[in-house]
C-alpha positions in Angstrom: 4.3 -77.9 47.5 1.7 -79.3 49.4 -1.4 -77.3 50.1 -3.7 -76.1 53.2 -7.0 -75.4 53.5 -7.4 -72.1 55.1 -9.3 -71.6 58.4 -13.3 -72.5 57.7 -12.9 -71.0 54.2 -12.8 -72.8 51.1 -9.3 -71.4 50.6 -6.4 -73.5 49.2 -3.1 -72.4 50.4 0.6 -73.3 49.5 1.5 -74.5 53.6 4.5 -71.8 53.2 3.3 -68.1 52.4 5.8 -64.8 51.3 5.8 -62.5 53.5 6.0 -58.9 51.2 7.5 -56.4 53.7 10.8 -56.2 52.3 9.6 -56.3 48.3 9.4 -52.2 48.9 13.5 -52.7 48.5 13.1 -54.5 45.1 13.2 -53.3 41.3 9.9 -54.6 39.4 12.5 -56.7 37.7 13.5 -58.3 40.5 9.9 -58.3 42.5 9.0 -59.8 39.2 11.2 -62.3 39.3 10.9 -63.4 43.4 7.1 -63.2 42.9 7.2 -65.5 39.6 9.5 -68.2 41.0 7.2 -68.4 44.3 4.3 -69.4 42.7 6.3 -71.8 40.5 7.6 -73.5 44.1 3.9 -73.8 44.8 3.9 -70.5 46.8 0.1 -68.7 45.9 -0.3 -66.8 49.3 1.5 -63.3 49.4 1.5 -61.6 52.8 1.4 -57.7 53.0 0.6 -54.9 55.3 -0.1 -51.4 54.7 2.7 -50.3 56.9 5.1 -52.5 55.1 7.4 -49.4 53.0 5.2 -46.9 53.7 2.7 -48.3 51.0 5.7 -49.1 48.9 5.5 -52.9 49.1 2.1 -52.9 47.8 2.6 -51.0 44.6 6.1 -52.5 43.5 3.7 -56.0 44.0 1.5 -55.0 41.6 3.8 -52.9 39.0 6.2 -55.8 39.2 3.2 -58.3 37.6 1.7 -55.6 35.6 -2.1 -57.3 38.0 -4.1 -58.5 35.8 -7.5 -60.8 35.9 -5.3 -63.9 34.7 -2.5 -63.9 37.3 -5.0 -62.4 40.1 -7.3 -65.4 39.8 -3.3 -67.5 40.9 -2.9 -65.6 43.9 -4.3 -65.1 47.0 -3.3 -61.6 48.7 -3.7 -60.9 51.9 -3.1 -57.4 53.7 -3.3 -55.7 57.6 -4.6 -52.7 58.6 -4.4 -50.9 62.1 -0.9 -50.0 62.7 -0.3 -46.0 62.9 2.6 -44.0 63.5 3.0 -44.5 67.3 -0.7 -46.1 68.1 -3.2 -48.6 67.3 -6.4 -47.9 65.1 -9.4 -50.1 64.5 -11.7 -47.5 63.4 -14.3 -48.5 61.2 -13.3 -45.2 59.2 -9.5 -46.1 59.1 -10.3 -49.9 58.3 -12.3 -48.8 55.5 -9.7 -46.4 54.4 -6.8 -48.8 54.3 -8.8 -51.5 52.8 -9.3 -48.6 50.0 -5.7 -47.7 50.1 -3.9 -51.3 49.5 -6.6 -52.0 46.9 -5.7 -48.9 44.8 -1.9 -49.7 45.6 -2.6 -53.7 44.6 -4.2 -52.7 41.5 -6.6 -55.5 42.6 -11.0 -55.4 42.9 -10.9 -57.6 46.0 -8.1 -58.7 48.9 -8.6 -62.6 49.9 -7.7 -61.9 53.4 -7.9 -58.8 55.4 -6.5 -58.9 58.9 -6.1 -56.7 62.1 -3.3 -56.4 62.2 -2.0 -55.9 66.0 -4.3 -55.6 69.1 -6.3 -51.9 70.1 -7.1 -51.9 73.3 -9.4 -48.6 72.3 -11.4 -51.0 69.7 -15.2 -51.3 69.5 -16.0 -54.6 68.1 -19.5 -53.5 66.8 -17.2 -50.4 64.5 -15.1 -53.5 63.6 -18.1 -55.9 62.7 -19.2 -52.9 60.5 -16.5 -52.1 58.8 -16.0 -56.3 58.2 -19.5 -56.0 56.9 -19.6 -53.1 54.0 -16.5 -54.6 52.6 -17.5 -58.2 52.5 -20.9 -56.7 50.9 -18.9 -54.5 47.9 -17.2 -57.2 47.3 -13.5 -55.7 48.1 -12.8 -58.4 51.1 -13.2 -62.1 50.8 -12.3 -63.3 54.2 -10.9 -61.9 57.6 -8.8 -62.4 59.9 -6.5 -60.9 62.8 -2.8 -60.7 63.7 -1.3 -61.2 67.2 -4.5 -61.2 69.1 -5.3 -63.5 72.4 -8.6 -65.9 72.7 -10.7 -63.3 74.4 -9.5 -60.4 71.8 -11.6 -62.7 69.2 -14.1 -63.9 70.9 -15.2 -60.5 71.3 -14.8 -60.1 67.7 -16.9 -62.7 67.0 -19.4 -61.9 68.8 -20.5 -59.1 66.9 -19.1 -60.6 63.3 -21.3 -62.4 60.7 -18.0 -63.5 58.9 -15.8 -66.2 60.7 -11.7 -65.0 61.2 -10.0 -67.6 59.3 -6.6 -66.9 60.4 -4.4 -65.7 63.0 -0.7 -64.2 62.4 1.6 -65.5 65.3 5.1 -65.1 65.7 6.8 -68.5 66.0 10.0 -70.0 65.2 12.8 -73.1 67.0 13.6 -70.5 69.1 10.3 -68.4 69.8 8.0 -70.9 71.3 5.3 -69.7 73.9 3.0 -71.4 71.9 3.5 -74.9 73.0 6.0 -74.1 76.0 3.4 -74.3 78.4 1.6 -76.9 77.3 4.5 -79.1 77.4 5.0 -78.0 81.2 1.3 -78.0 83.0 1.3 -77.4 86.7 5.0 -77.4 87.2 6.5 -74.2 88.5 9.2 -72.6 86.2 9.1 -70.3 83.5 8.2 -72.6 80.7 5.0 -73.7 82.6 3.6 -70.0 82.4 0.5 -69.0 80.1 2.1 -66.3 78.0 -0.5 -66.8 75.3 -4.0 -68.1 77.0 -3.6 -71.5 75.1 -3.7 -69.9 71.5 -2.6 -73.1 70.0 -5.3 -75.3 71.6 -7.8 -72.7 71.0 -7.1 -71.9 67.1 -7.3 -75.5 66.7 -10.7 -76.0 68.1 -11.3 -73.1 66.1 -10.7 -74.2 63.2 -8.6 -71.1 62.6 -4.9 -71.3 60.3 -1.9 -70.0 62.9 0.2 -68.6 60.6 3.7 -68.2 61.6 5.8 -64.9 60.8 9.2 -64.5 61.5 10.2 -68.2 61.2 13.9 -67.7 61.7 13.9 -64.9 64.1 14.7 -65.3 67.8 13.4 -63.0 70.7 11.3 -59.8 69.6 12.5 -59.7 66.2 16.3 -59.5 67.1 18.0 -61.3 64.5 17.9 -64.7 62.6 19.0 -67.9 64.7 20.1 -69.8 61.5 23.4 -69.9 61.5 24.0 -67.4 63.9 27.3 -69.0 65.9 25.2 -67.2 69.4 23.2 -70.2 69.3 25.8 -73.6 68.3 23.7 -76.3 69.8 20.7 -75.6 67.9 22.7 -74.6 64.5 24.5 -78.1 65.2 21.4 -80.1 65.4 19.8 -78.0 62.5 22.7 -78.6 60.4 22.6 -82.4 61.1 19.3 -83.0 60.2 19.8 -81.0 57.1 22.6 -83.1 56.2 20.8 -86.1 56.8 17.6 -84.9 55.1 19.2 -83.3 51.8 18.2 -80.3 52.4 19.0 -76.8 53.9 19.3 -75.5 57.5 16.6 -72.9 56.7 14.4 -75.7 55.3 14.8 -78.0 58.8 13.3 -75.0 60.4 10.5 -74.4 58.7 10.0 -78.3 58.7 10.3 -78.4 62.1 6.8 -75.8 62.2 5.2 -77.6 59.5 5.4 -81.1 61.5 3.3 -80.1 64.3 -0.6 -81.3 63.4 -2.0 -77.6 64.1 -1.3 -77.1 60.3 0.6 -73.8 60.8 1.3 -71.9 57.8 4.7 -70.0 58.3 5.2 -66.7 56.3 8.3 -66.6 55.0 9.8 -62.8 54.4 13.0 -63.7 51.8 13.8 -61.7 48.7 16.0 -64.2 47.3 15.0 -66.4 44.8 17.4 -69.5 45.6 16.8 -69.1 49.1 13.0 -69.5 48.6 13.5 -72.5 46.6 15.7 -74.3 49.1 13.3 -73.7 52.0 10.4 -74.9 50.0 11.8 -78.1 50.0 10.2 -78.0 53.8 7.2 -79.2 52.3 8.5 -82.7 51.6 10.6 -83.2 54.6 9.5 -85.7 56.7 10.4 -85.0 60.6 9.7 -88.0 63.2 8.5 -87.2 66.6 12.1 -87.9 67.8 13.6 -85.5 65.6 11.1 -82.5 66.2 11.8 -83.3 70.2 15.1 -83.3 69.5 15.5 -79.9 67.8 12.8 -78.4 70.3 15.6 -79.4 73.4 18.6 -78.5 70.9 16.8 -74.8 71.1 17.3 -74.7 75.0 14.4 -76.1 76.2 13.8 -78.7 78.8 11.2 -81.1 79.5 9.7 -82.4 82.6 
């Protein structure tokens, strides 16, 4: 699989990442055995939260590889923090608790990435830039980031941080795409040509900061997968035609179709199933031309001016 450099860090990245949140579900056999064959298909980035299974996901991670120094030093793990039950919380005194948390559930010294994970409107970026601080300094956070959060969100982040944010979770998908709908339709009046996002692609980019993409095959607000779902035939036609032509799987012409676009994004990919992993890795070496990303970009519904 080819590799990404991560935001400003010096952080080498598989360009697809696993998504954890259902691996609360799994045996440690299996987890063993999903975790194992993703870093064999070049996958070294493992995505969790601390809402994902109550906690669960975390600790069936880390029982399932029995953590260790030798396969930490493989891995890079990355976790959120700031989802409660039924509001937002980026208290300096919950961050630092949940950091505490997933490292006793990860069995791990340090977390590569820590993130934020959805917006607080009732956050105080100097609490934030404190919390960031103490755990950069004990040496349990490597590098941060946030999760769903506009341009303004983190610039006033950064204006109180010492530590860059290196990443950005995003949703994004064939048939989720606010990200480049309206840059594709400036000053035109219809829907497409409204600012859902306040340019999030064009700023990450002069940002230097990794969008990475969750729920890859997911359309709307987490309704269901579009992949092969007979609601949606014109885009499942198309996918299913480049697949054919490519070699390779439906699944893997969608995540192909993400990791064409120069940005660099880094989709986080959420399955359980061995074989189906393997088969959308394949992404990595598919080779889209601009035609055929334009061409599945209309297939999804979209128009162009």
């Amino acid at each position: 699989m080819k590799k990404i450099k991560l935001g400003t860090s010096d952080l080498q990245a598989g360009e697809i990442s696993l998504g954890c949140m259902r691996m609360a579900d799994l045996s440690k056999q299996d987890a063993r055995h999903v975790i194992e064959n993703a870093m064999e298909l070049g996958v070294n980035l493992f995505d969790h939260a601390d809402i994902y299974g109550g906690g669960k996901s975390e600790e069936v991670f880390a029982d399932a590889i029995d953590m260790n120094p030798s396969i930490r030093e493989k891995m890079l793990i990355q976790t959120k923090c700031g989802i409660r039950n039924g509001f937002f919380d980026f208290s300096k005194e919950h961050i630092l608790q949940s950091a505490d948390n997933s490292l006793e559930r990860l069995k791990t010294d340090y977390i590569d990435i820590f993130l934020l994970h959805r917006p607080d409107t009732l956050m105080d970026p100097e609490e934030v830039a404190e919390a960031f601080t103490r755990l950069k300094e004990n040496g349990k956070v490597r590098y941060f980031g946030v999760s769903n959060q506009n341009p303004m969100q983190i610039e006033l982040l950064k204006k109180y941080l010492k530590e860059d944010l290196i990443v950005n979770q995003l949703q994004f998908s064939l048939m989720h795409t606010p990200l480049v709908d309206a840059g594709l339709n400036v000053n035109m009046q219809h829907d497409p040509s409204i600012v859902r996002d306040s340019s999030l692609l064009e700023y990450s980019r002069l940002n230097d900061m990794t969008i990475q993409a969750w729920s890859p095959f997911q359309y709307g607000m987490i309704k269901g997968p579009f992949v092969g779902n007979e609601q949606f035939p014109e885009v499942n036609a198309k996918l299913q035609e480049m697949a054919e032509k490519k070699g390779v799987t439906d699944s893997a012409i969608a995540i192909a179709w993400i990791l064409r676009h120069p940005a660099k994004f880094q989709p986080v990919v959420g399955s359980m199933n061995p074989g189906r992993l393997a088969d959308i890795a394949k992404a990595s070496h598919v080779e889209l031309t601009r035609e055929e990303w334009y061409d599945l970009y209309r297939s999804a519904g979209n128009t162009l001016p």
